[in-house]
N, C-alpha and C positions, 0 to 999 in steps of 0.2 A: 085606596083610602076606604076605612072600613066606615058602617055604623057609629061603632066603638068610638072612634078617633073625632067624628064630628059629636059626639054627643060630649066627648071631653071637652073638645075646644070651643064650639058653639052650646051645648047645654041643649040639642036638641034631640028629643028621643024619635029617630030612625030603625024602624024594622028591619033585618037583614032581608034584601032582593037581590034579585039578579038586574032589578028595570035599575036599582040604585048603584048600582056597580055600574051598568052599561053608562049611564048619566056621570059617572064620574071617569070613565073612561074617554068616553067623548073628550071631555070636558079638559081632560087633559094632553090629549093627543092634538087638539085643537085651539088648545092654549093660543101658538102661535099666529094666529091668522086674526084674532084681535087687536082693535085701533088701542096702542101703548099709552094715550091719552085716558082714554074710558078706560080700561083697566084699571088706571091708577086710581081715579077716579071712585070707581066701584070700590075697589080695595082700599083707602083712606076714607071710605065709609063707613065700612063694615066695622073696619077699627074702632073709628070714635064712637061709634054705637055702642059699640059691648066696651071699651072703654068709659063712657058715659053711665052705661050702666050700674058697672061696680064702681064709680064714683058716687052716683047716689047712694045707695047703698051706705058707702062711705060718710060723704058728708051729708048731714040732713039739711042744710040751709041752701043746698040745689035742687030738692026733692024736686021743687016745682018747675025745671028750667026745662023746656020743651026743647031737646036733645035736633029733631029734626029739624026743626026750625031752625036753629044755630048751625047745624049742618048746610041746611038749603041760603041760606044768609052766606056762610062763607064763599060757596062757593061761585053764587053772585057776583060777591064785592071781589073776588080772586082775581078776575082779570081788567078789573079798573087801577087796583091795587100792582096788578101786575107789568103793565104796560112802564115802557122807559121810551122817554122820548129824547 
């Protein structure tokens, strides 16, 4: 994974290193030894964030809706919501 590719998909400007390769190297050799819960977790975050983003963007009558908040909220009420008895 280059610089390049994260500044496409995240929009963040990364310098070319060797410390940012090792880091993504790691990262992916060791994918596997992550709790599959928190991952998803992490990963259905990151989503609705940059998601949310070009939403605002989009609609102006969410300008003001505090993205983390509604993120930290969901995933609260997740397993109340979740539970089957």
């Amino acid at each position: 994974m280059t610089a390049c590719f994260v500044y496409t998909v995240f929009k963040i400007k990364i310098g070319r290193s060797e410390r940012f390769q090792e880091i993504m190297e790691d990262f992916v050799h060791n994918v596997h030894d992550t709790h599959g819960l928190t991952f998803a977790v992490a990963v259905t975050s990151i989503v609705f964030l940059l998601a949310a983003r070009h939403a605002k963007r989009r609609f102006k009558s969410i300008k003001m809706l505090p993205e983390a908040l509604v993120l930290v909220r969901f995933f609260l009420c997740l397993p109340l919501y979740g539970k089957r008895n």
